[in-house]
C-alpha positions in Angstrom: 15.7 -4.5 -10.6 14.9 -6.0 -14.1 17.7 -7.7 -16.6 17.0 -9.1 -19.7 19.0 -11.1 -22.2 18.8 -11.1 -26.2 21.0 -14.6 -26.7 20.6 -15.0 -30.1 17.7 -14.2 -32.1 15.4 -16.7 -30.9 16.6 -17.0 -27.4 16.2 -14.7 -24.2 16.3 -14.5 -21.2 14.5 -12.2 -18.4 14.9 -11.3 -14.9 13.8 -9.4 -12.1 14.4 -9.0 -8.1 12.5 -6.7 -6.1 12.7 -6.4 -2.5 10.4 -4.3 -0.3 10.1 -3.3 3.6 6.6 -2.3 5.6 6.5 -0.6 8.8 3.6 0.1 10.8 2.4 0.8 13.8 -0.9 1.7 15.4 -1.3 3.4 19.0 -4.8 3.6 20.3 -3.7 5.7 24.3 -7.1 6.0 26.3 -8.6 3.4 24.1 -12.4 3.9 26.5 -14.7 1.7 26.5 -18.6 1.8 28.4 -21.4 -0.7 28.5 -24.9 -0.1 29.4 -28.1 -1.4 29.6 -30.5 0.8 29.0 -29.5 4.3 31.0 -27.4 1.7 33.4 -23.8 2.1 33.3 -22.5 -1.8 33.7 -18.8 -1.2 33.1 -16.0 0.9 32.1 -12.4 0.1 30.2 -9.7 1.8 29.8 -6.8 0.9 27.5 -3.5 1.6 26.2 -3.3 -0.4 23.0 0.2 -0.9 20.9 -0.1 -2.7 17.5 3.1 -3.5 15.8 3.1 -5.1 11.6 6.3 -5.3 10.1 7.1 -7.0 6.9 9.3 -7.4 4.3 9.5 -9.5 1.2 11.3 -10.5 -2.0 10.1 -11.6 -5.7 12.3 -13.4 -7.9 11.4 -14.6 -11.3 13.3 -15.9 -14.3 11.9 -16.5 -17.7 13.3 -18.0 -20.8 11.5 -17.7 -24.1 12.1 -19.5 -27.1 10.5 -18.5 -30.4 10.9 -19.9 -33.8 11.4 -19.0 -37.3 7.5 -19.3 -37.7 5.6 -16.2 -36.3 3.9 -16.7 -33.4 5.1 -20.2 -32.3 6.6 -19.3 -29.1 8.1 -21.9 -26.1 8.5 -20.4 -22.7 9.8 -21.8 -19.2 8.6 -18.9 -16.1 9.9 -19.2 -12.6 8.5 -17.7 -9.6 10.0 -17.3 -6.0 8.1 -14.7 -3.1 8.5 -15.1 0.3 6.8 -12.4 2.9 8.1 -12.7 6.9 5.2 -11.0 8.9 5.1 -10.1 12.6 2.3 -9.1 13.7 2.4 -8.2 17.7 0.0 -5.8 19.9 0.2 -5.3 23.8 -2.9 -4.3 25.7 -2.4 -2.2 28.6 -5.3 -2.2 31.6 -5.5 0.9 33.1 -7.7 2.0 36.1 -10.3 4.7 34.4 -9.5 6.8 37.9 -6.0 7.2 38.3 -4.7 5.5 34.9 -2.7 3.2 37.0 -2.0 0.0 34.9 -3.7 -2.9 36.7 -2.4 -5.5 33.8 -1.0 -6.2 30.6 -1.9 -8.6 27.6 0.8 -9.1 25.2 0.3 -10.6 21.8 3.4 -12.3 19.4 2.4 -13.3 16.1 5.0 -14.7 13.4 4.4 -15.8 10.3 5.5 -16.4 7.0 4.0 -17.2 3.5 6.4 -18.3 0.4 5.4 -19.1 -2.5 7.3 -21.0 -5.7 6.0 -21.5 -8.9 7.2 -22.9 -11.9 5.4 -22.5 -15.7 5.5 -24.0 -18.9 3.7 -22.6 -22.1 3.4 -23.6 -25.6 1.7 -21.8 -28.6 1.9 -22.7 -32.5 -0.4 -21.3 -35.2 -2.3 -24.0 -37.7 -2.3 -22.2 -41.2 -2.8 -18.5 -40.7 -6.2 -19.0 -39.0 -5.6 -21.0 -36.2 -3.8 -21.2 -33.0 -3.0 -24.1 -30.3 -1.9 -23.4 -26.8 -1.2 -25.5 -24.4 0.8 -25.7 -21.0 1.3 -26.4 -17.4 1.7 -25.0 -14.1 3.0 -25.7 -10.6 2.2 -23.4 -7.4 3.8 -24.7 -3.6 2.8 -22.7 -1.2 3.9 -22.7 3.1 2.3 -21.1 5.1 3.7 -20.6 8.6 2.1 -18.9 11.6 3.3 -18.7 15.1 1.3 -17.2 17.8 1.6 -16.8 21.5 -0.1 -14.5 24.5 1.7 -13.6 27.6 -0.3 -12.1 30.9 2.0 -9.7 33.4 0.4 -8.4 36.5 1.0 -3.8 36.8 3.0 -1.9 35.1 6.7 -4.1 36.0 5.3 -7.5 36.3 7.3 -10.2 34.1 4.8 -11.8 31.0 3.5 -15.2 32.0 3.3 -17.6 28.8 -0.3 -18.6 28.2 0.0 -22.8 27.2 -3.4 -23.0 26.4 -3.7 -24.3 22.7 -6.4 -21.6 21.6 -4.3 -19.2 22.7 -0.3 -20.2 21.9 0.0 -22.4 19.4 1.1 -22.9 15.8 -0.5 -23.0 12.1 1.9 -25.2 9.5 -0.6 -24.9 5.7 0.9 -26.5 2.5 -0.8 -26.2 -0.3 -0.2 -27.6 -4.0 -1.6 -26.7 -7.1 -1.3 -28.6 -10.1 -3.0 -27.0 -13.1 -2.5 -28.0 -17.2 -4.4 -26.1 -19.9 -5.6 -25.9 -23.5 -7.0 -23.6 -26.0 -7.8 -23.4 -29.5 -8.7 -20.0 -31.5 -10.3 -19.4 -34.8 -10.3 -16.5 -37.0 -12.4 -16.0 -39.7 -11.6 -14.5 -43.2 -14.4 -11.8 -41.7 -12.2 -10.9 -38.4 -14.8 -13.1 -36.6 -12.7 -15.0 -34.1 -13.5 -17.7 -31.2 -11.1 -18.9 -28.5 -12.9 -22.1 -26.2 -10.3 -23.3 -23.6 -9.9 -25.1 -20.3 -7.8 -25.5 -17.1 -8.2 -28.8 -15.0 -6.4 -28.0 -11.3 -5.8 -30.2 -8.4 -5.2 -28.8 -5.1 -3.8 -30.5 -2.5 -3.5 -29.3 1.1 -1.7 -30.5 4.3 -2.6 -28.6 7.5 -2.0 -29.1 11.2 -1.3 -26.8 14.4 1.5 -27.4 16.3 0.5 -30.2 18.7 0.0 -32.3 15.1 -3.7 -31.9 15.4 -4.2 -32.5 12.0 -6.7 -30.2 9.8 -8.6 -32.5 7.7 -8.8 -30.6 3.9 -9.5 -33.3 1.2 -7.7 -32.9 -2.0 -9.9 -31.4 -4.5 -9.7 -31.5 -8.6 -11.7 -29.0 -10.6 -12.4 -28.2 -14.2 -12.8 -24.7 -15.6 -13.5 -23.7 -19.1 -13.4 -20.3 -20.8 -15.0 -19.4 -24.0 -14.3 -15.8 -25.6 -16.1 -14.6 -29.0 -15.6 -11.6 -31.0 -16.3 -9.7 -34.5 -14.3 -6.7 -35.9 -16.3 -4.5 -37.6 -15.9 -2.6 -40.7 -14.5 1.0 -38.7 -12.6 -1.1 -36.6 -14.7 -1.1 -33.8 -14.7 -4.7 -32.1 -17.7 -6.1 -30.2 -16.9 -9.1 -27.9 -18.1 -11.8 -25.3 -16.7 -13.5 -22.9 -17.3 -16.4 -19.9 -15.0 -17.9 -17.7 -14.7 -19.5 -14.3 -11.9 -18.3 -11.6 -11.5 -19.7 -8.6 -10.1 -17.4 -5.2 -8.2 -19.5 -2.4 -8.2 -18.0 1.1 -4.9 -15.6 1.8 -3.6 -16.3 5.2 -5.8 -13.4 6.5 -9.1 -16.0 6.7 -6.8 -19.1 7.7 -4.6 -17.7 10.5 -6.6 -18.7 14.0 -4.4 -16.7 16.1 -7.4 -14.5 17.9 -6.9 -10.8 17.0 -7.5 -8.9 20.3 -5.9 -5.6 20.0 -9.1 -4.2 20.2 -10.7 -6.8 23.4 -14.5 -5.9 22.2 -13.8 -6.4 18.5 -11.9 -9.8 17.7 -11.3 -12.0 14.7 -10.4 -15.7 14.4 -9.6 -16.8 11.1 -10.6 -20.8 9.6 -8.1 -22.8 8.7 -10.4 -25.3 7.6 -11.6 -22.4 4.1 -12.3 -24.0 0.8 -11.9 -22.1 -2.3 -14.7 -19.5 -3.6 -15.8 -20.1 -7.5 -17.1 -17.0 -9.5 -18.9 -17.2 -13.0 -18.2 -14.7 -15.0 -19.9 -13.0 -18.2 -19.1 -9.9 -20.0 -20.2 -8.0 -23.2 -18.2 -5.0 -24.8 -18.0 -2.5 -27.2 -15.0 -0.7 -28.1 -14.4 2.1 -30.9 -12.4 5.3 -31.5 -13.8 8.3 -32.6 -11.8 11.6 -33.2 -8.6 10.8 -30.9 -10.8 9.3 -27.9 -11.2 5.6 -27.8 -14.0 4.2 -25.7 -14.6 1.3 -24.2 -18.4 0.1 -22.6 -19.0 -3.4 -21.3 -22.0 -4.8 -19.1 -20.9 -7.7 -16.7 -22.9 -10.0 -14.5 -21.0 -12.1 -11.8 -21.9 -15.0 -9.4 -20.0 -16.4 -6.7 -21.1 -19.7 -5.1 -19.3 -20.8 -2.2 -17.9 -17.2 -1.2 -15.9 -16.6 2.1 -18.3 -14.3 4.5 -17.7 -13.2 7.9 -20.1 -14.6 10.5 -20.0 -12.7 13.5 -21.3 -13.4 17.3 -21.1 -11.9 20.8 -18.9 -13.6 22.9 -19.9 -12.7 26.8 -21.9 -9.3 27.4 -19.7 -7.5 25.1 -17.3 -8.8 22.8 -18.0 -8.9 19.1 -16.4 -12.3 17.7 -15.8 -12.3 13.9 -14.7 -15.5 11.9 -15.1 -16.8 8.2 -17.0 -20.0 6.4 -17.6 -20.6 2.9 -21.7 -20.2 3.3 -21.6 -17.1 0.6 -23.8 -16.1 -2.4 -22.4 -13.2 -4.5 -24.2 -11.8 -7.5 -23.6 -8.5 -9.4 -24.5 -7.1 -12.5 -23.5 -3.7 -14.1 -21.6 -1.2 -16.6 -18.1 -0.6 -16.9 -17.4 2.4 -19.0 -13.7 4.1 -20.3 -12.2 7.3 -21.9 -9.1 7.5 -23.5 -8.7 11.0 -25.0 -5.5 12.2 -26.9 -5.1 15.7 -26.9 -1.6 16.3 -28.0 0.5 16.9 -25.1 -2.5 15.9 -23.0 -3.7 12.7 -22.8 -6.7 11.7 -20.3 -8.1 8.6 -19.3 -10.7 8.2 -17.2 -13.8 5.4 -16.4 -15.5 4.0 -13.5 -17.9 1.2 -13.3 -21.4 0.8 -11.5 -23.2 -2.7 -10.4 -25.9 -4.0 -8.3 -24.8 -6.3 -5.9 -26.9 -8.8 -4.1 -25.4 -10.9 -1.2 -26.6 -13.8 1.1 -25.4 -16.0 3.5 -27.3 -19.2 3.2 -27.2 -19.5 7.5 -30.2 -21.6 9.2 -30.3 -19.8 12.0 -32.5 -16.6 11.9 -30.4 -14.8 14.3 -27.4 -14.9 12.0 -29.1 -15.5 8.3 -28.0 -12.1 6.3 -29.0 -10.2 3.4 -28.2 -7.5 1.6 -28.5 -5.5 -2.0 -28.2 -2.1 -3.5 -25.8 0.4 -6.0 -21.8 -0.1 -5.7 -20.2 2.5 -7.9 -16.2 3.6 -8.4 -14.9 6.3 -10.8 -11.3 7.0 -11.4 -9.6 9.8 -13.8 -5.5 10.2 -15.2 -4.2 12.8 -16.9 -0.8 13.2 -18.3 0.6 16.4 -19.7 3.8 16.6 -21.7 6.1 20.1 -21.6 7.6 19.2 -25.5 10.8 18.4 -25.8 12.5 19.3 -22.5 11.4 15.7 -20.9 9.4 17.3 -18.3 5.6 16.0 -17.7 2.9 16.7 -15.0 0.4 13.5 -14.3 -2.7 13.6 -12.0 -4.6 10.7 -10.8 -7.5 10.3 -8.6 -10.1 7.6 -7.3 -13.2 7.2 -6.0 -15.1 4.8 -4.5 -18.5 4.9 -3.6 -20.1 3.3 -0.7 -20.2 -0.4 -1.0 -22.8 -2.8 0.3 -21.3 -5.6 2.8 -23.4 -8.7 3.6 -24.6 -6.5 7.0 -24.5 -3.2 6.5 -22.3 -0.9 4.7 -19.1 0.2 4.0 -18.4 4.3 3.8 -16.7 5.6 0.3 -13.1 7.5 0.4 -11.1 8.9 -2.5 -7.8 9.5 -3.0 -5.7 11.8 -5.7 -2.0 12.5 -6.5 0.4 15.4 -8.1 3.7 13.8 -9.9 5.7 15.6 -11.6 8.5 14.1 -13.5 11.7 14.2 -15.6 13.0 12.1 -18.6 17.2 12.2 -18.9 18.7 12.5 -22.0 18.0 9.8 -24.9 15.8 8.9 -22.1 18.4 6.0 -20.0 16.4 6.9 -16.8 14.1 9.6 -14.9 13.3 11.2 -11.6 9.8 12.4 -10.5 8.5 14.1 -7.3 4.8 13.8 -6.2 2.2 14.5 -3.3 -0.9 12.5 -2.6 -3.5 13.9 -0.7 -1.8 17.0 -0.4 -5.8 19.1 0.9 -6.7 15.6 3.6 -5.0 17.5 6.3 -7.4 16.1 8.4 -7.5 12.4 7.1 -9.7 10.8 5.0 -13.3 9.8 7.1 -14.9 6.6 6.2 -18.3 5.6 8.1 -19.2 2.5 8.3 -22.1 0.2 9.7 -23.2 -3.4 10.7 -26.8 -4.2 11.0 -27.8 -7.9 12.4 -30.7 -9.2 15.2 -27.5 -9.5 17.4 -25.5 -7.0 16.7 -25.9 -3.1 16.0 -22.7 -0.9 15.1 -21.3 2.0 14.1 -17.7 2.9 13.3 -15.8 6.2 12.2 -12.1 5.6 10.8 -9.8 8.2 9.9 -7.1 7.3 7.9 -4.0 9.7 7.6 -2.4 9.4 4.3 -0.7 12.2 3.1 2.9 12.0 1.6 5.5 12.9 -0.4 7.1 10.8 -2.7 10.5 10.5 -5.2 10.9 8.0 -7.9 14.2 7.3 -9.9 15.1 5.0 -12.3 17.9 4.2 -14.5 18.4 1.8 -17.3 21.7 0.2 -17.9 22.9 -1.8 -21.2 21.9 -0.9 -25.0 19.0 1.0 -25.5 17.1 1.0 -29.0 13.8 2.4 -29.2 12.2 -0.6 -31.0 8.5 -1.3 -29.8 9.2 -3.2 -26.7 9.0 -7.5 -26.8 5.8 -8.5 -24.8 7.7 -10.0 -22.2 5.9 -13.1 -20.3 5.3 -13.2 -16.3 3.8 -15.3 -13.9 0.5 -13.8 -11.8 -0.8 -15.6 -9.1 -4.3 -14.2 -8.8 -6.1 -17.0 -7.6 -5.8 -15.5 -3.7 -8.7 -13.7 -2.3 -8.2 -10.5 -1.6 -6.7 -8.7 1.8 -10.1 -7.9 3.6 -12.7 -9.5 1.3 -15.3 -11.6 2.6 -17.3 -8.6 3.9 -14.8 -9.3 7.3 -13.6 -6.6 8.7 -15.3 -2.8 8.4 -12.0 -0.8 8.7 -13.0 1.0 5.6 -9.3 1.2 3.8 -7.3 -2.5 4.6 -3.7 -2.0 5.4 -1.4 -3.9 2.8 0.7 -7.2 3.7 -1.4 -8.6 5.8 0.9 -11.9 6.0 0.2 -12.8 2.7 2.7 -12.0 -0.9 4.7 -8.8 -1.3 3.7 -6.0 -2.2 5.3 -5.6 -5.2 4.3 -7.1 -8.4 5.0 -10.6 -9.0 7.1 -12.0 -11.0 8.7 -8.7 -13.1 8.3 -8.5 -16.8 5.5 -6.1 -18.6 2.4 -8.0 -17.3 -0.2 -9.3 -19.6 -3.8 -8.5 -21.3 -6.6 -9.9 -19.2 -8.1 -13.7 -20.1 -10.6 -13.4 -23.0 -9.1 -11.1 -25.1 -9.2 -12.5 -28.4 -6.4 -12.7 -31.3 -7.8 -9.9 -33.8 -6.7 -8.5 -37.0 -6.0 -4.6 -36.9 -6.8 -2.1 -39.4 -3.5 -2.8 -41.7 -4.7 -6.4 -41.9 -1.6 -7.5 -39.9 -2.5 -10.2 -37.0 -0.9 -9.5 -33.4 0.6 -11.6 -31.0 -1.3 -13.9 -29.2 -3.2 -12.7 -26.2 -3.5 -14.3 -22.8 -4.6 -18.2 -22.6 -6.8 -20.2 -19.8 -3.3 -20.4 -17.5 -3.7 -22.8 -14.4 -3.9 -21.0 -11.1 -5.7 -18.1 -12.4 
């Protein structure tokens, strides 16, 4: 739910509230497992395995914006609340392989919690009609809360017995404060050439310890990122640009949460709480023009990541596959990102992929875990919207592909996904309502086929994901409606998270969403914003628009 507020002409106020609920649960009956050594049979398992991850979450923002009689000088103050309660829980059944009979059960409780609260402050002026100042600051608090336990019952009846040991029931209690301020300073030429060189300085600060006040000893840390965007509109139009900037990823609770992920005994994780922050270089050229109705956009990107949170994996007995996380990564790519936009009319079709070379190493002395890896990552993705005139009806299609993608060992299978909407504006267009289908010909799942290849370790995985639905959207818009070009509305984005699943961790081909860390809605409300180094340009009538995005803290 959104609200916003016109006070006067140079005041308003916006606000939004979203809730959101996940619910899912994973049964694995006759869950088999063999080991042999050469022909010899060593052992058989047999497992009834229940996984249980609920969530739900809320994201609250408020943002005043105050903006003066000169254009483009703009104050604004952005709040932020999200909070996501996780429980994560599985039970492991024993069975015998003859009769089934349940021999013992392993029972898993996992709560946890991550809430975050930020608070923003923004300032922008314009020097003369060429130049602009921007400057700001930004505050992130984040707790991070997970409780864990394991219980042992003997047969099918027997009461769970509390495990006390500390690897095995204990507590994770992470705060972590970010501290950011930033400044930037564009330039735009009589010539529509225009450069914007900025920088963030953030200090993070990070208090960890597990419930028996073992401390986790993370020094604070202070770092200095700069950004530097160029650009030149040409004569048609068409605008050529380059940018570099720095961002910085922090590990999501995923990599920090070492409650031992069992429900699958030969395949567990272990996450670090001990993770620094990854840092990623990155450099971009584009090209952009319009020809005919169709606007296209090509850029070639290279990317390096120092410090970058792998997986390091180990066998743990005869036959248990132990996967954790360490900041030992180097990350390089470099390709082509290409875009269509095509007007047709009623039609209108976008569509674009990008393609990269990726190289990946994990800087370990040991040459029974040292890894390597290169080769061709691609993604393509297509949307199509077609209008039925006047009657407020339109069709939209969207689809996705992504190709396989090289991991540190191995590989990770490619999957696509499409949908079918169909939707309905009301009258003088206060609200609509829109029925789709996605995946509506995967009757039998989506397949993704993965594999790991190390000296220790040699495996091969099949996952089938079932994702076919039907959805219904409806909104409604209350209050007075003009049909005015909408006001660029400012919101907060944490980004500075690493994503669910990265890391190369994992394998499961698609990651479930939630995985203890924010909602799963978007942050913070509002109309979102252009990506950092976008550059203030003049268009084709000579008018200058609104600034775009500056070198925010926490980014």
């Amino acid at each position: 739910m959104g609200f916003d507020y016109d006070i006067n002409k140079y005041n308003s106020l916006a606000a939004s509230i979203q809730f959101g609920v996940r619910n899912n649960r994973n049964f694995q009956d006759g869950l088999l497992a063999r080991s042999f050594q050469g022909i010899n049979l060593l052992s058989t398992g047999l497992r009834d395995v229940d996984v249980k991850d609920l969530s739900n979450n809320v994201d609250a923002s408020l943002t005043y914006t105050r903006t003066f009689e000169k254009p483009q000088k703009e104050f604004s103050i952005l709040a932020l609340f999200s909070r996501n309660n996780r429980t994560n829980d599985f039970t492991n059944s024993v069975l015998d392989p003859t009769s089934r009979q349940t021999f013992s059960r392993l029972k898993n409780l996992n709560d946890s919690y991550n809430q975050e609260v930020t608070l923003e402050l923004n300032y922008q002026a314009p020097i003369g009609k060429m130049q602009m100042i921007e400057f700001g600051g930004k505050q992130i608090m984040r707790q991070v809360t997970s409780n864990f336990q394991y219980f042992f019952a003997q047969g099918a009846t027997g009461e769970y017995v509390l495990n006390n040991n500390a690897q095995l029931s204990n507590a994770l209690n992470y705060n972590q404060n970010v501290s950011g301020t930033y400044l930037s300073y564009t330039y735009t030429t009589k010539s529509n050439f225009s450069v914007k060189a900025g920088a963030r300085y953030e200090y993070t600060a990070i208090q960890a310890n597990l419930q028996n006040e073992q401390k986790i000893d993370i020094p604070a840390f202070g770092v200095l990122v700069p950004s530097l965007n160029l650009s030149k509109r040409l004569k048609k139009g068409d605008i050529v640009k380059f940018s570099y900037n720095r961002r910085i990823q922090r590990p999501s609770l995923q990599f920090l949460n070492p409650n031992i992920q069992a429900a699958n005994p030969l395949n567990i994780t272990i996450g670090n709480p001990a993770l620094n922050p990854e840092f990623t270089n990155n450099f971009e050229l584009s090209y952009n023009t319009y020809v005919k109705g169709t606007s296209i956009s090509v850029a070639a990107f290279a990317r390096n990541t120092n410090n970058a949170i792998q997986s390091v994996r180990d066998i743990v007995g005869r036959d248990t596959i132990r996967t954790t996380f360490q900041n030992i990564g180097l990350e390089n790519s470099y390709g082509l990102n290409l875009n269509f936009n095509i007007n047709l009319g009623k039609l209108n079709i976008g569509t674009g992929g990008d393609i990269y070379y990726a190289t990946l190493k994990n800087n370990v002395p040991n040459p029974l875990y040292n890894a390597s890896n290169q080769g061709w990552v691609y993604n393509f993705r297509a949307f199509g919207n077609y209008s039925f005139g006047t009657s407020g009806w339109a069709l939209q299609l969207f689809s996705f592909y992504r190709g396989r993608e090289v991991q540190l060992q191995g590989i990770r299978g490619g999957f696509g996904v499409y949908s079918l909407s169909l939707n309905k504006d009301f009258k003088n267009k206060k609200g609509s309502v829109g029925f789709g289908l996605e995946n509506f010909f995967n009757f039998n799942g989506i397949t993704i086929r993965s594999e790991l290849v190390s000296p220790v370790i040699n495996q091969q995985s099949v996952n089938i994901n079932q994702n076919l639905s039907f959805k219904i959207n409806f909104n409604y818009r209350i209050g007075k409606m003009t049909f005015d070009a909408p006001k660029r509305r400012k919101s907060i984005n944490n980004d500075d998270l690493k994503g669910e699943g990265g890391g190369e961790g994992g394998g499961d081909g698609m990651q479930q969403g939630g995985q203890g860390g924010r909602g799963q809605g978007q942050q913070g409300g509002g109309n979102g914003k252009p990506q950092q180094g976008q550059q203030p340009q003049k268009n084709k009538q000579g008018e200058k628009p609104k600034q775009e995005e500056k070198p925010k803290s926490g980014n």
